[in-house]
N, C-alpha and C positions, 0 to 999 in steps of 0.2 A: 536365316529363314528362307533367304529368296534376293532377288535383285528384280527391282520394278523398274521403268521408266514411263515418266510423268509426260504425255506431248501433250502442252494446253497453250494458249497462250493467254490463258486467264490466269495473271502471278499471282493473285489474289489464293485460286482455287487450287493451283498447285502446289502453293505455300504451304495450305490445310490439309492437303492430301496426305504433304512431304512428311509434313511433321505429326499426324497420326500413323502413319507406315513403320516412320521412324522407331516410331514407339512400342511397336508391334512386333519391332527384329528385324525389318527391312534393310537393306541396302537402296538407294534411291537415289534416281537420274532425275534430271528436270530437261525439256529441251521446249524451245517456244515455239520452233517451227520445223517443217519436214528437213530441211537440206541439217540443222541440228542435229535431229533426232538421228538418221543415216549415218552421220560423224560420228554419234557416239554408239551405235549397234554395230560399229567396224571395229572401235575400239572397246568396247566393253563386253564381258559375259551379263546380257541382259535375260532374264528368262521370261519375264513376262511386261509387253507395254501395254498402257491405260492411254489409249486415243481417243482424242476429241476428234469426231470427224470437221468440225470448222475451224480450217487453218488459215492462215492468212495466204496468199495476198483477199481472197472470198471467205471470210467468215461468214458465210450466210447460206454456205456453199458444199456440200459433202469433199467436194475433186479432190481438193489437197490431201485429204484425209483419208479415201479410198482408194489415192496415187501408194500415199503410206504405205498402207495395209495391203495394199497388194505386191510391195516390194518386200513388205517382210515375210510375206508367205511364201515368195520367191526363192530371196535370197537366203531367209534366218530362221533353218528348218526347225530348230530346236525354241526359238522363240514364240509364245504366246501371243495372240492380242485381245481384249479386252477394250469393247467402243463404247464412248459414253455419246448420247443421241438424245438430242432435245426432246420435247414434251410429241409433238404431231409429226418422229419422224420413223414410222413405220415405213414407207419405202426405203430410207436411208438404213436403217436395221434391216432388212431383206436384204438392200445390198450387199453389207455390212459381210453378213452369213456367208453370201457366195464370193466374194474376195476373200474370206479365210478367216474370218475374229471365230474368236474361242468362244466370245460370248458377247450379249450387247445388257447396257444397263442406262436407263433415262436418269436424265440430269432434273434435277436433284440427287444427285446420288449420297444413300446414308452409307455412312463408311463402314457400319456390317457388312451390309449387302457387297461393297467392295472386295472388302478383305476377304470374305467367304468364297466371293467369283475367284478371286487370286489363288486361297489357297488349291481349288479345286482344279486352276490352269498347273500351280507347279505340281501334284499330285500325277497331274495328268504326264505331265513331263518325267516325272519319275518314273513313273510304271513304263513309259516311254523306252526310258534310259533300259531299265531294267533288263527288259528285252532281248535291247542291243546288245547285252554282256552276257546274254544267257550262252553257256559253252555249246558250239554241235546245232547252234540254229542256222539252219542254210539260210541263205540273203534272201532267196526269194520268199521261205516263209516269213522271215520279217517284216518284208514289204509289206506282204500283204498283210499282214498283223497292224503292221502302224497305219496303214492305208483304212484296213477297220474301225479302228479306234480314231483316226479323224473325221472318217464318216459318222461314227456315233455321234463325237460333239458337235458335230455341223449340222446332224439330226437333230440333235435336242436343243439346240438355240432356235432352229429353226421350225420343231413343235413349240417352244416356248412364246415362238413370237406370236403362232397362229394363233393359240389361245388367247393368249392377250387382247388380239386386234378382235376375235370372231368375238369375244366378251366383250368389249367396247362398244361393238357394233350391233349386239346384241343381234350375233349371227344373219348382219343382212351382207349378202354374196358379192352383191355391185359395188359396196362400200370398201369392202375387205378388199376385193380386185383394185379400186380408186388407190386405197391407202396402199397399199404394197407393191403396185404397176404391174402389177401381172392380171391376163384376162381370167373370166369368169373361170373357162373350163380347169387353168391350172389352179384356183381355189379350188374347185370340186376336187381335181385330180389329190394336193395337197389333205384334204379335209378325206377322203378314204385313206389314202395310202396312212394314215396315222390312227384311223378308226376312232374319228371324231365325233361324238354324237351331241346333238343340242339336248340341254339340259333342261 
């Protein structure tokens, strides 16, 4: 079906992951921390990893997690990310968005909602592939075809998260700006550019 890799260093939680993945069709990595995780995305075809952004040596902490993610955006153009984010971390999911995850999902996460994000990261990679092999596509249109299509998913995690937080907030602006670290105006700017209306 796919090849995942698990960064947590909660063995507990990546145990339950492993073994419903498993079960699903998966192929599945475990790594408990970044210098791990890098080890095994050099040596394995990984298509899509499930990051916890609190990694050790600061679990309490996005860095390690956003050092991650921005090294696979980098280096591992073919690879997905998928960040799992505590209960109050909407700035850290904003981040999240602009270092490159495919998508973000709060912890607790029910392992539907996982699998369904998964399948839609390797889907995405497929059509991806697709592309690539098409006969008679000049480079440049490519480019800009895959360049589309990551801006799409970096749109729509990034409409997903607005509505989430402006629901929360029950559309109050200063809050929304607080939770996410961006000023007032780039909320407003956000909340048109998407044609956001309060309900």
């Amino acid at each position: 079906m796919g090849s995942v890799l698990l960064v947590d260093d909660d063995q507990g939680l990546r145990a339950m992951l492993s073994f419903s993945l498993k079960g699903s069709g998966f192929s599945v990595y475990e790594a408990e921390t970044t210098i791990d995780a890098i080890t095994l995305l050099k040596e394995q075809m990984i298509e899509v990893v499930v990051l916890d952004l609190g990694m050790p040596p600061n679990e309490h902490a996005a860095t390690e997690g956003l050092k991650l993610l921005d090294w696979v955006s980098e280096e591992m153009l073919s690879t997905k990310v998928i960040v799992l984010t505590g209960q109050s971390a909407d700035e850290t999911s904003y981040a999240s968005i602009k270092y490159g995850a495919f998508d973000f999902l709060t912890k607790p996460v029910e392992y539907g909602v996982l699998k369904q994000s998964i399948d839609r990261a390797l889907l995405f990679l497929k059509q991806s592939l697709k592309l690539k092999e098409q006969e008679g596509v000049q480079k440049i249109e490519l480019d800009l075809e895959m360049a589309k299509g990551v801006k799409a998913a970096r749109n729509a995690a990034e409409l997903k998260l607005l509505k989430q937080v402006l629901s929360d907030t029950e559309f109050n602006i200063h809050e929304v700006a607080r939770r996410l670290g961006l000023k007032r105006e780039n909320v407003y700017y956000l909340i048109n550019k998407y044609g956001i209306e309060r309900s």
